[in-house]
C-alpha positions as CSV (number, residue, x, y, z in Angstrom):
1,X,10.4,30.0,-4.8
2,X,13.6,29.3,-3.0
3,X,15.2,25.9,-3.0
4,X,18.0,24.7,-0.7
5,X,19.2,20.9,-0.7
6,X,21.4,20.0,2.5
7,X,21.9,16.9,4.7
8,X,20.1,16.3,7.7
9,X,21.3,17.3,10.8
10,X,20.0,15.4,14.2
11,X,17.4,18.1,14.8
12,X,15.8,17.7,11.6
13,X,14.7,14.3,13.3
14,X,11.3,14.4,13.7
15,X,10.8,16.1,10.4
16,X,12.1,13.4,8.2
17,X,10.0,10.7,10.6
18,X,7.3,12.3,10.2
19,X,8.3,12.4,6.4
20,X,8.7,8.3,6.6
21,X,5.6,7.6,7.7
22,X,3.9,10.0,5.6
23,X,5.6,7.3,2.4
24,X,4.5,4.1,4.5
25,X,1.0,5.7,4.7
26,X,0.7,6.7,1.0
27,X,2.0,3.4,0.0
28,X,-0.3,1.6,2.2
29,X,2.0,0.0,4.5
30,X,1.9,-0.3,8.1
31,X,3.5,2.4,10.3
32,X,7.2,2.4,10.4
33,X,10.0,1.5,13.1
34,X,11.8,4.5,12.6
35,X,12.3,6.3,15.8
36,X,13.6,10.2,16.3
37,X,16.2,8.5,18.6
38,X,17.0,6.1,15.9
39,X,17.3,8.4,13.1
40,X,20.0,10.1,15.6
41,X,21.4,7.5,16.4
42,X,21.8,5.2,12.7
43,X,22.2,8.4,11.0
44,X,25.2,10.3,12.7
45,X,28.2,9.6,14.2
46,X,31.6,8.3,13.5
47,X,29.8,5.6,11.5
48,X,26.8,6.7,10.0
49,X,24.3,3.7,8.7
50,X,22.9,6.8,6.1
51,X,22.6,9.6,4.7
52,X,20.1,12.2,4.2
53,X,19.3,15.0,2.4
54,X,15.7,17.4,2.9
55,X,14.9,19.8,0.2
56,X,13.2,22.7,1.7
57,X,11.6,25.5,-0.5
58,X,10.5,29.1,1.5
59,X,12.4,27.4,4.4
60,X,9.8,24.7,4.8
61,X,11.0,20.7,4.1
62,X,9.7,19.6,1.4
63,X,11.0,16.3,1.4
64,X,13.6,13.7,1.9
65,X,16.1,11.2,0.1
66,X,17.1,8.9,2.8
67,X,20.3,5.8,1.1
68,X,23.7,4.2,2.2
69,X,26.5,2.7,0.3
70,X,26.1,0.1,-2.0
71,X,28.7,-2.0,-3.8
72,X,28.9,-3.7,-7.1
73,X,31.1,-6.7,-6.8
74,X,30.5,-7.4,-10.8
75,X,32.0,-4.3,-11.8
76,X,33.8,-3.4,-8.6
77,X,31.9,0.0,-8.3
78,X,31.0,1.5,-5.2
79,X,27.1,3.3,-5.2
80,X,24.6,4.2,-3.3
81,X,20.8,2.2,-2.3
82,X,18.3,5.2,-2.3
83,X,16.0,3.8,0.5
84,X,13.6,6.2,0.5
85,X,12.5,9.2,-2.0
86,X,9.3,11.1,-0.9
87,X,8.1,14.8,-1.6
88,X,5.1,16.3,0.6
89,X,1.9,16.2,-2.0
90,X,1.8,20.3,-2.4
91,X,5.5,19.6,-3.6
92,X,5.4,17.2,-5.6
93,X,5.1,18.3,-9.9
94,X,7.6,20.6,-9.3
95,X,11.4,19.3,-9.9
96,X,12.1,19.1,-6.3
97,X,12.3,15.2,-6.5
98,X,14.7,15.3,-9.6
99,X,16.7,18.3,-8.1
100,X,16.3,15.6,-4.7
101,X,18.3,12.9,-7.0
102,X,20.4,14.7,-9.1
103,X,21.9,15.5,-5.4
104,X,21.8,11.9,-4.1
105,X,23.9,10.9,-7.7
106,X,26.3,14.0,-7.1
107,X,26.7,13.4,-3.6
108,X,28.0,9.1,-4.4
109,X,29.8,10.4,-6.9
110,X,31.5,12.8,-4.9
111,X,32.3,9.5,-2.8
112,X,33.8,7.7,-5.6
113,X,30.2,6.3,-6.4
114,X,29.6,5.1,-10.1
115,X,25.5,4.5,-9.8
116,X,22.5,4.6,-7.2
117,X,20.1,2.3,-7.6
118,X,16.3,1.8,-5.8
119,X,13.7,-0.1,-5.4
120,X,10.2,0.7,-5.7
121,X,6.3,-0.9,-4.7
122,X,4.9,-2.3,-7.7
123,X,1.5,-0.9,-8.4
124,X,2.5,2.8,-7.9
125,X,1.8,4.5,-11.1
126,X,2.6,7.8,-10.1
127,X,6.4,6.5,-8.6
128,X,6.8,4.4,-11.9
129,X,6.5,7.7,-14.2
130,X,8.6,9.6,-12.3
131,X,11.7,7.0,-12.4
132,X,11.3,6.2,-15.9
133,X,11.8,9.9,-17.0
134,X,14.8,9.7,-14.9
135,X,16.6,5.6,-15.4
136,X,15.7,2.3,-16.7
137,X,14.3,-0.4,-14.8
138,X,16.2,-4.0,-14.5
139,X,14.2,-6.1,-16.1
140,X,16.3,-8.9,-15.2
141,X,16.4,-8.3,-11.1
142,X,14.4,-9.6,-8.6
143,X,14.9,-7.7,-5.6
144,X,14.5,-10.3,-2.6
145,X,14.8,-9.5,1.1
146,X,15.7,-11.6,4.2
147,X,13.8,-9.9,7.2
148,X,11.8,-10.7,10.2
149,X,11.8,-14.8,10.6
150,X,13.2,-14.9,7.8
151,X,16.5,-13.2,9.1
152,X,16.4,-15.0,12.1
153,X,16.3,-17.9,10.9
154,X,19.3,-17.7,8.5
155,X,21.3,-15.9,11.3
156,X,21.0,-18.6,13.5
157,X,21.3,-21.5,11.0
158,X,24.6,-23.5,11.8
159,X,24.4,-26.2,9.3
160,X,27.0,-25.8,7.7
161,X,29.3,-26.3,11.3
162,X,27.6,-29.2,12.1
């Protein structure tokens, strides 16, 4: 079995949408956003929203890691925010998602990152024993999102100039 790590390039677009929807699916949530022109588009450049890496074994992607900077104003750390993890099923058992983060960690350290932290959907058994061979959940964090209306609302809310 041969195993090559590597970040996406613009071509490898569809691949990793495919990839995306493929997690939303298996997780049971509805189809993603996530457009080939917006993976090009967020992902490259002189600015790049993310990074990705694909782990491919006989040539053929396996898989993703999809995260961005993060930043730890406590400890005044920079990190990484692994959005997205996910390993095609007939991949999946075989260290390729371990090999996937040891890469993600050596590529934020490589930045001057000191940690990478994730998220994960409750309920998921099989995600929960992978991560806890690997790191320790915060047992003390909520992870809270403003999104949709929610966004909207607090990006237009003015009260405090009034």
């Amino acid at each position: 079995m041969s195993v090559n790590i590597r970040s996406a390039r613009k071509r490898d677009a569809a691949s990793v949408v495919a990839m995306a929807q493929e997690l939303s699916d298996g997780e049971g949530k509805p189809p993603r956003s996530l457009s080939e022109a917006g993976f090009r588009r967020d992902g490259f450049g002189l600015k790049p929203a993310f990074s990705c890496l694909l782990v491919e074994v006989d040539g053929a992607t396996a898989g993703y890691a999809l995260f961005h900077p993060a930043y730890d104003a406590e400890d005044g750390q920079r990190g990484a925010f692994l959005h997205d993890l996910y390993l095609r099923a007939p991949y999946r058992g075989r260290g390729l998602g371990r090999a996937l983060l040891a890469e993600v960690c050596r590529t934020t350290k490589g930045a001057g990152g000191r940690f990478v932290w994730w998220s994960m959907i409750k309920g998921s058994a099989q995600a929960e024993s992978f991560y806890r061979h690997l790191a320790k959940p915060l047992d003390d964090l909520q992870v809270w999102i403003a999104a949709d209306e929610h966004f909207e609302r607090l990006a237009q809310d003015d009260a405090l100039f009034r």
